[in-house]
Backbone as a chain_set.jsonl record, in Angstrom:
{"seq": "XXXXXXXXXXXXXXXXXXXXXXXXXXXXXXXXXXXXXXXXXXXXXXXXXXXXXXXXXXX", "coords": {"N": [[0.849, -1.184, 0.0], [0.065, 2.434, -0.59], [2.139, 4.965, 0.531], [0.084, 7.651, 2.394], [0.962, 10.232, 1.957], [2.775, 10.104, -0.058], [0.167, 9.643, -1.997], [-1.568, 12.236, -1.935], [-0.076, 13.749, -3.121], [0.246, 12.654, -5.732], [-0.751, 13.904, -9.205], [-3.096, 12.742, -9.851], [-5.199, 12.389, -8.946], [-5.097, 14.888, -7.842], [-4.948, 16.903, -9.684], [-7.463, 17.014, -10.852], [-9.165, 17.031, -8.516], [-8.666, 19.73, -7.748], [-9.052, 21.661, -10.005], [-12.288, 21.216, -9.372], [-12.519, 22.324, -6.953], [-11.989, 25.076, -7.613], [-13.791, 25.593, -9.9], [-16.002, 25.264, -8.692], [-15.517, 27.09, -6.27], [-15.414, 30.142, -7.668], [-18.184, 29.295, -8.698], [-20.225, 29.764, -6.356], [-18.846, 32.478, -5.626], [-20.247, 33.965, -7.948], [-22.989, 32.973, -7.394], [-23.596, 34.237, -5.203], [-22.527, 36.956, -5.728], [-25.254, 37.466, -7.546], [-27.705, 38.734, -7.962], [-26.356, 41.674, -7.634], [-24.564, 41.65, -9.886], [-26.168, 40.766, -11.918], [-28.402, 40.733, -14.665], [-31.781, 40.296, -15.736], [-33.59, 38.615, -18.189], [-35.9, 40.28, -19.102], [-34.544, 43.254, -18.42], [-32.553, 42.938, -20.174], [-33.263, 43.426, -22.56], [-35.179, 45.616, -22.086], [-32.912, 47.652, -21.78], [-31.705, 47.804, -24.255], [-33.531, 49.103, -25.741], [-36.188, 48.18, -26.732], [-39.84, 46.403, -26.104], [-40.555, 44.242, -23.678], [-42.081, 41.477, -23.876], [-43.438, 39.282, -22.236], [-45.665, 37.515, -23.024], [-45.131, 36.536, -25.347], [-43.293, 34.852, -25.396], [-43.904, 32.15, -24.317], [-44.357, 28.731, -25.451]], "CA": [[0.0, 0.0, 0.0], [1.42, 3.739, -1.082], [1.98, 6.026, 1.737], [-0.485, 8.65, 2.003], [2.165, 11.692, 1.665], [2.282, 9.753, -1.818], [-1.352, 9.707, -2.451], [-1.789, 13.21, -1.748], [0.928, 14.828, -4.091], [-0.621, 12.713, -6.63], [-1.617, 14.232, -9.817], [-3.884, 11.677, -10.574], [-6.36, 12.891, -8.332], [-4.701, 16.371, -7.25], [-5.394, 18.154, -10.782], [-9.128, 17.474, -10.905], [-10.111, 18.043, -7.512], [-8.228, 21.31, -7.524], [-10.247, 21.978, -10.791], [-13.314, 21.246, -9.262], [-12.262, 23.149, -6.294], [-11.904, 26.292, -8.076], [-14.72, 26.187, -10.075], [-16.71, 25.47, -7.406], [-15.46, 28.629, -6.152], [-16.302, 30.864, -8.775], [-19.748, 29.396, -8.94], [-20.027, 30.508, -5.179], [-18.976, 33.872, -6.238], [-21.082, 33.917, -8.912], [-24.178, 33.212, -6.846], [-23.339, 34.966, -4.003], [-22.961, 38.048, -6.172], [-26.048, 37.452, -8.656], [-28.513, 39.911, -7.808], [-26.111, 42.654, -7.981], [-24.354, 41.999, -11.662], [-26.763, 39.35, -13.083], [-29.496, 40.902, -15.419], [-32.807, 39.208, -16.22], [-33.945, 38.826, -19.894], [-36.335, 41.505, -19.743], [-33.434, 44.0, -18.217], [-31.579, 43.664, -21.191], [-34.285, 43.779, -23.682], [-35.369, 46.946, -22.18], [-31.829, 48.066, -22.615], [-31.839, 47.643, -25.795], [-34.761, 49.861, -25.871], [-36.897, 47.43, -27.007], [-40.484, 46.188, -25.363], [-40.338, 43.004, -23.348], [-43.51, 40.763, -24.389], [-43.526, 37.584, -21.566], [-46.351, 36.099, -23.067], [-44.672, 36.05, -26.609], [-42.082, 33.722, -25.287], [-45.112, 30.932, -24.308], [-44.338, 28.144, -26.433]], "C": [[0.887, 1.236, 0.0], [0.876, 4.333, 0.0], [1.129, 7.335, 1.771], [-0.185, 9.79, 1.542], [1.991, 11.364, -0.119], [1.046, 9.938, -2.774], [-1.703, 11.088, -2.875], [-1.303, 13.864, -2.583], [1.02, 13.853, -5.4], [-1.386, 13.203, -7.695], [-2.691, 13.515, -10.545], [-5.285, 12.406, -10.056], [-6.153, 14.685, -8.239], [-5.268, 17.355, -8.358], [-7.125, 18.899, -11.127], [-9.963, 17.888, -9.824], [-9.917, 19.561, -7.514], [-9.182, 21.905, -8.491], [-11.6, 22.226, -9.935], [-13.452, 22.151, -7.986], [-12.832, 24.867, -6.515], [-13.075, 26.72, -8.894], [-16.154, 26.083, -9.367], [-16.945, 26.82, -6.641], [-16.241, 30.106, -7.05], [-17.77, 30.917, -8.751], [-20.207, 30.103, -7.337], [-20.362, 31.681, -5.255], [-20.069, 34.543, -7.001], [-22.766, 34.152, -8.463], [-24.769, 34.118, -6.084], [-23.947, 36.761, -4.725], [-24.289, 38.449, -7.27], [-27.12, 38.497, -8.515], [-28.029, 41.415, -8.035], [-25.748, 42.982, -9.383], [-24.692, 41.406, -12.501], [-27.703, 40.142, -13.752], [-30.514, 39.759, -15.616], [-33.249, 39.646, -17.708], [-34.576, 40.01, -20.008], [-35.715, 42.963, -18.946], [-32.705, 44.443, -19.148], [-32.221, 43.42, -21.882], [-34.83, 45.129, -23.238], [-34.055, 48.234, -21.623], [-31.531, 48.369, -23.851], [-33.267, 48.707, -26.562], [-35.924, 49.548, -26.647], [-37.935, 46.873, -25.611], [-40.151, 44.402, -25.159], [-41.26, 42.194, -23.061], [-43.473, 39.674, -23.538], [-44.25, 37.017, -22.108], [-45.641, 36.124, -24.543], [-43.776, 34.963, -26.53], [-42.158, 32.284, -24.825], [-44.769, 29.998, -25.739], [-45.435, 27.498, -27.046]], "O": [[2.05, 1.266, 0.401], [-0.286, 4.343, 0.407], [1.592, 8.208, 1.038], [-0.928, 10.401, 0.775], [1.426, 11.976, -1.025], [1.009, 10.282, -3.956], [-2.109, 11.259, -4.025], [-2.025, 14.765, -3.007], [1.875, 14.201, -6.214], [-2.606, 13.131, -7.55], [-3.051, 13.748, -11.699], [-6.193, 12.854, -10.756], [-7.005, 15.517, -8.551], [-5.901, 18.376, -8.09], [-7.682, 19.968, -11.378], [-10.947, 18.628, -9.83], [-10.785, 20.414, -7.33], [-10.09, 22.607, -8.047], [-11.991, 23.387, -9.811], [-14.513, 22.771, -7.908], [-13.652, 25.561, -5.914], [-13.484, 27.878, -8.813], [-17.154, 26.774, -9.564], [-17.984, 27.443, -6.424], [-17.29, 30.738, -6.931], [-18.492, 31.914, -8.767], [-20.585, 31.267, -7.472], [-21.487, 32.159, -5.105], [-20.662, 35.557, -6.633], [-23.551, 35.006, -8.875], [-25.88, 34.648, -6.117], [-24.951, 37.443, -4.52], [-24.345, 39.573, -7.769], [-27.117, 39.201, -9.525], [-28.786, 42.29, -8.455], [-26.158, 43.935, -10.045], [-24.138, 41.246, -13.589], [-28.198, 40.559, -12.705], [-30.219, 38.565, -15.655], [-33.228, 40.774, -18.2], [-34.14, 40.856, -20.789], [-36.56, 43.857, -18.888], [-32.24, 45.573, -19.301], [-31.53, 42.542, -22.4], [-34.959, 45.9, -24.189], [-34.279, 49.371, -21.207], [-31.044, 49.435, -24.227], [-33.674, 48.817, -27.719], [-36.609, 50.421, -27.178], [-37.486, 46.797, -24.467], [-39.73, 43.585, -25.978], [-41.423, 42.048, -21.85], [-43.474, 38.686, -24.273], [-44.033, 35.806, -22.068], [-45.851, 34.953, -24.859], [-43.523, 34.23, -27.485], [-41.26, 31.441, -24.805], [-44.893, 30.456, -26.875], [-45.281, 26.896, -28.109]]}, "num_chains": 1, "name": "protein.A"}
């Protein structure tokens, strides 16, 4: 059996958790901050200075 010190410094495993780590993070961020720099569709349609029709978008 490999010594855990071995296991650990491991890029077998080490590259993708760290990956998943990080964007883990981000998404975090991401959420955390969503209300302040997220827009909703009809935000940036009436940006665009265009009207924003909800029921047109009823499939």
């Amino acid at each position: 059996m490999a010594n855990w010190k071995e296991i650990v410094k491991s890029p077998t495993w080490l590259f993708p958790t760290a990956l998943l780590l990080f964007l883990g993070f981000i998404e975090t961020v991401h959420v955390i901050k969503h209300g302040k720099y997220c827009k909703t569709e009809s935000e940036w349609v009436y940006e665009q200075g265009m009207d924003y029709d909800k029921e047109s978008l009823v499939d």
